[in-house]
C-alpha atoms as one frame of an Amber mdcrd trajectory, in Angstrom:
protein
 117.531  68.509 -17.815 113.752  69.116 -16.414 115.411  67.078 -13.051 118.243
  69.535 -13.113 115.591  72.705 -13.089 113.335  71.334 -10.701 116.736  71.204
  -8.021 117.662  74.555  -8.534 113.941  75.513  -8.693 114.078  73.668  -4.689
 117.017  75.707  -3.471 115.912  78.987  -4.473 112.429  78.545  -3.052 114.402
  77.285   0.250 116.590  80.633   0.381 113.195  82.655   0.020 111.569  81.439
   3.075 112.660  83.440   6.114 114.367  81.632   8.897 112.261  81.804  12.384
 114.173  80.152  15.574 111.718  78.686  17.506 113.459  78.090  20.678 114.854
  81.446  21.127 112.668  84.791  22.338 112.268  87.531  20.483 115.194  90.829
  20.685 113.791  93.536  21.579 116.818  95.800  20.478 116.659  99.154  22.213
 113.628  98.324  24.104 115.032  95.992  26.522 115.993  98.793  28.711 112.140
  99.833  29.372 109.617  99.058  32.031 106.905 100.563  29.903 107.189 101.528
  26.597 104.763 102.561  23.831 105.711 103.546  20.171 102.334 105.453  19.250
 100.315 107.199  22.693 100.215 109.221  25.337 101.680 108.064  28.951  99.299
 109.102  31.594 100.437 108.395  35.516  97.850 109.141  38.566  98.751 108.355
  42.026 102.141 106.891  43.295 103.691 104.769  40.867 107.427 102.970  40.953
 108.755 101.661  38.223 112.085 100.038  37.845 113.714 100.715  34.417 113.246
 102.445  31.530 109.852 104.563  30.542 109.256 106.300  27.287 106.945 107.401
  24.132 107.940 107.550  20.646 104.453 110.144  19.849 102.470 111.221  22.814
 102.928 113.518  25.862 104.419 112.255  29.116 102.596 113.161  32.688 101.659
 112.322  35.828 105.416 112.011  36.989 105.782 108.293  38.704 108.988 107.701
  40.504 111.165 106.392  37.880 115.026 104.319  38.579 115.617 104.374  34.698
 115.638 107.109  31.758 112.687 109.085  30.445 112.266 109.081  26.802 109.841
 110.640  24.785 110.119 111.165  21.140 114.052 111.286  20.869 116.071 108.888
  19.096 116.142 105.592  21.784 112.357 105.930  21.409 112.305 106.028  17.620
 114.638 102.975  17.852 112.750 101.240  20.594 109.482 101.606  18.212 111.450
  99.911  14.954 113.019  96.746  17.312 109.239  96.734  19.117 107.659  95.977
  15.573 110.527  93.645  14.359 110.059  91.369  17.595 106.423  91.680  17.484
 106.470  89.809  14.038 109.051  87.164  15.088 106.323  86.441  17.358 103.922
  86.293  14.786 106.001  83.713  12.454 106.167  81.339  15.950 103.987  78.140
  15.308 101.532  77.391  17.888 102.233  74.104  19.981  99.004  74.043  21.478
  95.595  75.915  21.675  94.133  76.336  24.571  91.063  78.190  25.971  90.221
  82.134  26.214  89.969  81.904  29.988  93.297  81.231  31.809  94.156  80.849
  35.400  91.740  79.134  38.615  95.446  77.199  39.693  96.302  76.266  36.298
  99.776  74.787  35.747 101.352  75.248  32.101 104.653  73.735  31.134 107.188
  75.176  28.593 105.287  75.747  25.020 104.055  78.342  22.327 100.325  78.525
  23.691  97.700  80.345  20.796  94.388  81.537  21.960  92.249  82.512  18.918
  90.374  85.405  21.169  90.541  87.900  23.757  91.205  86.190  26.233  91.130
  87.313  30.433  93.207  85.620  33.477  91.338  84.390  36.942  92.868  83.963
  39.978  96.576  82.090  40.023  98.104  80.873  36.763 100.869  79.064  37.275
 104.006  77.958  34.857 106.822  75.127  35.764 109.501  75.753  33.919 110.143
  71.902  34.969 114.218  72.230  35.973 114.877  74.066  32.460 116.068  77.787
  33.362 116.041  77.749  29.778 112.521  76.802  29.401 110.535  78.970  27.120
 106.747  80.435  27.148 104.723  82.712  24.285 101.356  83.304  24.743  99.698
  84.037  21.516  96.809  86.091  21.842  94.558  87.162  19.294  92.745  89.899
  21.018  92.706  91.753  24.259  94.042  90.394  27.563  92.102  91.164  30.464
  92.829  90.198  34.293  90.312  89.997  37.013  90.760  91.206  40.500  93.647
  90.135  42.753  94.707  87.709  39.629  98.502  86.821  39.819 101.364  84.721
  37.897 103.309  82.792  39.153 106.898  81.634  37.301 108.277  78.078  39.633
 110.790  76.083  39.027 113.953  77.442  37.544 111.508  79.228  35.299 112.821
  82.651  33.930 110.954  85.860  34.022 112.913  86.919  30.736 111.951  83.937
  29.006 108.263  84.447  29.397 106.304  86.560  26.408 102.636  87.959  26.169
 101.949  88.762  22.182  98.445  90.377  23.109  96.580  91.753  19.919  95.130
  94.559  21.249  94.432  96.160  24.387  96.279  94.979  27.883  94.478  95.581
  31.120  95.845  94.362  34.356  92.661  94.724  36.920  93.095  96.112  40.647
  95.936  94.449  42.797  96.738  91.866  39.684 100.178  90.453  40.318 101.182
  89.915  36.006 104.918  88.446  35.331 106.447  88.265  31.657 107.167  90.510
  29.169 103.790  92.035  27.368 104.114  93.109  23.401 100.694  94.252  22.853
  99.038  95.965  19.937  96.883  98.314  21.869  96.681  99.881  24.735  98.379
  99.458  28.247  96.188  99.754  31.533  97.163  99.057  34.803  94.195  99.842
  37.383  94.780 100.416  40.951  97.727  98.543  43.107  98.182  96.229  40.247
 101.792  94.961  39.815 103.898  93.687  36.416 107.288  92.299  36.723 108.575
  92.045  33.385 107.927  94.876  30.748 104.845  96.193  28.953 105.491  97.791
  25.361 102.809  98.519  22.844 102.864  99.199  19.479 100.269 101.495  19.321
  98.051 102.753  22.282  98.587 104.990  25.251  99.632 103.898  28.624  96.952
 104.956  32.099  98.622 104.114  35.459  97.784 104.469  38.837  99.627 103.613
  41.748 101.727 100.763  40.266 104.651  99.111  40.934 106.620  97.933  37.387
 109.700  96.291  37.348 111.903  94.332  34.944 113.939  91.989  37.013 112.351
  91.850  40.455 114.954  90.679  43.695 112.742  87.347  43.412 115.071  86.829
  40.372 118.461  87.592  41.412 121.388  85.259  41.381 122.262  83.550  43.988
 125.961  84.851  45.216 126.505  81.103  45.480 126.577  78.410  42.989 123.445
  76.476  43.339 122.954  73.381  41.434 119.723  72.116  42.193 116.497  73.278
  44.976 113.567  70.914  45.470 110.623  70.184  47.852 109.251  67.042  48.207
 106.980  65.404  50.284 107.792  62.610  52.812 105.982  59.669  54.055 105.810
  61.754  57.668 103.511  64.159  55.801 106.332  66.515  56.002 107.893  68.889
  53.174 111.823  68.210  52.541 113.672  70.856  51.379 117.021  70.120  49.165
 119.750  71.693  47.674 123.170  71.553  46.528 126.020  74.535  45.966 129.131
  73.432  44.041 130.754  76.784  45.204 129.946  79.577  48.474 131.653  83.243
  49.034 130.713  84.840  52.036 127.704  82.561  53.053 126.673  83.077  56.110
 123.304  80.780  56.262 120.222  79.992  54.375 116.567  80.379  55.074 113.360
  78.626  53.845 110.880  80.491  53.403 107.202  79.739  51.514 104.064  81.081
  50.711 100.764  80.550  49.475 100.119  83.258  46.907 103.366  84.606  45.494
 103.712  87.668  47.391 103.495  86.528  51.421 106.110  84.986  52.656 107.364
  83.812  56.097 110.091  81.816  57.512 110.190  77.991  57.891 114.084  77.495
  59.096 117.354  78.807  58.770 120.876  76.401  58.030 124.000  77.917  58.361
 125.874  78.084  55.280 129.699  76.933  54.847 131.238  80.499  54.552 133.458
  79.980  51.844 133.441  76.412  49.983 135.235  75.326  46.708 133.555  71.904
  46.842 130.048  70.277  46.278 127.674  70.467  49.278 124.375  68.947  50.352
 121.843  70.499  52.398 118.515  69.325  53.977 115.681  71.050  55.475 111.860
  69.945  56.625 108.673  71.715  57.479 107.179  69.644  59.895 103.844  71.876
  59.764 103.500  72.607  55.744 100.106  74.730  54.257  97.284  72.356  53.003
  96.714  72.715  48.865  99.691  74.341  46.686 102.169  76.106  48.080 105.344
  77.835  47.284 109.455  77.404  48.662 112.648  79.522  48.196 115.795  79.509
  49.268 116.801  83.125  50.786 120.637  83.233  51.054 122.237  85.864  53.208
 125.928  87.080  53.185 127.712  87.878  56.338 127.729  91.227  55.621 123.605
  91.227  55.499 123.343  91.407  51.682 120.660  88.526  50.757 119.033  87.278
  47.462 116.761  84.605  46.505 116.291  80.980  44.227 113.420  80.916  42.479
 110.381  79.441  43.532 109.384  75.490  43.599 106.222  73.820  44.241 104.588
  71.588  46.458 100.838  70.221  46.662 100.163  68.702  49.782  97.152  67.062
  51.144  97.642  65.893  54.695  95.084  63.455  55.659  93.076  64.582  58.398
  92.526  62.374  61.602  90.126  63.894  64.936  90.520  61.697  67.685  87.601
  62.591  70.127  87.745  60.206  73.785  86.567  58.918  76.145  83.591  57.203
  74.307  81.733  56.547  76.251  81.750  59.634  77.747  80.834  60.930  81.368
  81.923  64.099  83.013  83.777  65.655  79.786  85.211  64.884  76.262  88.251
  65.594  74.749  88.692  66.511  70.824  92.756  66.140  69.674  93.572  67.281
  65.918  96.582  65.949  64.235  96.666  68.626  61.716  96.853  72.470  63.507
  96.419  74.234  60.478  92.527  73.820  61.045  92.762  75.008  64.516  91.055
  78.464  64.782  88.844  77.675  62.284  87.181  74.618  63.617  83.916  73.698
  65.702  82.607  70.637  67.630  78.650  70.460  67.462  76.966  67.594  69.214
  73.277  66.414  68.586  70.797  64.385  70.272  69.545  61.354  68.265  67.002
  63.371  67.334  69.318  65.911  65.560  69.045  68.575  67.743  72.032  71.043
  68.602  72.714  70.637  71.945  76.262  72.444  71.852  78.390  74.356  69.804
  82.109  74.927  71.050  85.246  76.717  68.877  88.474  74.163  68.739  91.191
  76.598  69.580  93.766  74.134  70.194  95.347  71.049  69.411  93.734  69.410
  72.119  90.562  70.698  73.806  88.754  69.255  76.675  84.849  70.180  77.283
  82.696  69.273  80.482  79.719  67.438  79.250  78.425  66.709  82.981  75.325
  68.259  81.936  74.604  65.965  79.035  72.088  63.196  80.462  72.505  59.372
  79.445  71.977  58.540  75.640  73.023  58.454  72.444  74.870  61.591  70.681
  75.647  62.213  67.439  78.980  64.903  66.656  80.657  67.266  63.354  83.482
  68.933  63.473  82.735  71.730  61.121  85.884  73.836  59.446  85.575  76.139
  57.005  81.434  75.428  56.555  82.877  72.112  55.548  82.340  68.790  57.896
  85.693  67.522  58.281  84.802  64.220  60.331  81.570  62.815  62.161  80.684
  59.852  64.367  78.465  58.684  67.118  79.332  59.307  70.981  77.695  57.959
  74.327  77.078  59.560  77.240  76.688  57.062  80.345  76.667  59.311  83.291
């Protein structure tokens, strides 16, 4: 009999605890629609702001009139509903169990895969933050933070690799401040007030529970063009590096309408880009297809690919963005040495042209000549150097890229 209790003791306890799916982001019910949303406080625009969706208060005045491609709500019934789903989702956030902990401080070209990430205080973002959704357009990231969230200047996100801007979520417990020309992606539920200072950027959605909202010439948008299907099927987009110290580009379609051709383009920062090479596309296609692209002259350090695809009738859209990290080895090759009437200095890598030098020293270590590399290969008359030994840098950057002995038999 006491076994029998203790059972149905079990199942009721079970039915009691509330059911939390953990791979699954919050709904945000009625305020999906908005941009910028807050359910208690003012909105206050200055300047020229755009924002792309909804905007709205549930108790607060409204001014500063930013252009707006959405509705306008303030204190009517979408706004009283938007404040009721804001709260719900807020505490499905709240019931999420951390995965990991990590430090206050985010950002400085950190990578973060797929995870619920708790930071116990307020917490700011430096330069580039980066998260790989790894291949998983399903792949899922919360950012618990207990406290304000903070951006320095020029700060930015960036979502690569089939990543999802509607699958990434900022719980912020308290006040959210994007600082001037911060580039923020994901979708911010904060529990204090919204500030975005000058020229800074948010793709995604900001919507407090409880603070106003202070603009000033922003741009806000949910679903940037960066995010846009394809009008083609696209199974898979990838860079990789080859043993040419090139970047290959690859990709597959199982279906085309309309294609008229692709084009690779990258970028170091996000926000930049520029054009690497266009393929022509197959028109229309019912069947697989494989398609191969290289940059023969890729950036040094991380850098950033899509896939641009562009209809015959001039409508385009983009892939999301995939990474690269690329270290080409550098190699100077600096002849004849000996040496006699002049040298010559050839570079094998030309993104240091431009910002290069050749200084040449006595044995002594005294400058005897200073001369900007502007090309791959530079020649210098060094007729007026007399017999000896020399010593050379090349200098990039206020860095010394390679060094070595010459001699001068004139």
């Amino acid at each position: 009999m006491k076994i029998k209790l203790l059972n149905i003791l079990i199942v009721i306890v079970v039915f009691l605890i509330p059911t939390v799916n953990f791979g699954q982001p919050p709904d945000l019910g009625a305020g999906y629609g908005f941009a910028l949303f807050t359910a208690t406080g003012s909105f206050k625009n200055v300047g020229v702001t755009h924002i792309t969706g909804d905007v709205g208060t549930n108790a607060g005045g409204f001014t500063g009139n930013p252009s707006v491609i959405g509705d306008i709500h303030v204190a009517d019934s979408v706004a009283a509903q938007a404040a009721t789903d804001l709260i719900a989702a807020y505490n499905t956030l709240n019931d999420m169990s951390c995965d990991t902990i990590i430090g206050d401080t985010l950002g400085n070209n950190q990578v973060l895969t797929p995870k619920v990430y708790c930071i116990t205080a307020a917490s700011i973002l430096k330069g580039n933050l980066i998260l790989d959704g790894q291949g998983d357009t399903n792949a899922l990231f919360i950012f618990k933070i207990n406290g304000a969230l903070s951006t320095s200047i020029s700060s930015r996100i960036s979502i690569i690799n089939s990543s999802s801007l509607n699958n990434v979520y900022w719980q912020v417990n308290g006040a959210f401040s994007l600082g001037d020309s911060t580039v923020f992606k994901g979708n911010v539920l904060a529990n204090g007030a919204i500030t975005l200072l000058n020229k800074a950027s948010l793709s995604g959605r900001g919507l407090s529970k409880g603070g106003l909202i202070s603009l000033k010439n922003n741009t806000v948008i949910i679903t940037p063009q960066s995010f846009n299907p394809l009008p083609i099927e696209l199974l898979r987009f990838s860079a990789s590096i080859t043993g040419t110290n090139n970047v290959q580009l690859d990709w597959s379609t199982a279906s085309e309408i309309n294609n008229n051709y692709f084009t690779i383009q990258r970028t170091k920062d996000g926000i930049h880009f520029e054009e690497v090479i266009k393929i022509p596309g197959a028109g229309n296609s019912v069947m697989k297809l494989d398609y191969v692209a290289c940059d023969s002259v890729p950036y040094k350090g991380i850098s950033y690919y899509r896939l641009m695809q562009t209809d015959f009738d001039g409508k385009f859209a983009y892939s999301n963005l995939v990474t690269v990290s690329f270290e080409r080895s550098f190699h100077c090759e600096v002849y004849p040495n000996p040496f006699s009437a002049f040298v010559t200095i050839i570079m094998n890598d030309v993104t240091y042209i431009n910002n290069a030098e050749l200084n040449i020293y006595t044995s002594e270590g005294v400058a005897i000549m200073n001369t900007a590399v502007t090309k791959q290969s530079t020649t210098l008359e060094t007729n007026h150097l007399p017999p000896g030994i020399y010593f050379y840098k090349i200098i990039s950057d206020n860095k010394t890229i390679q060094s070595g002995k010459l001699l001068s038999q004139q």
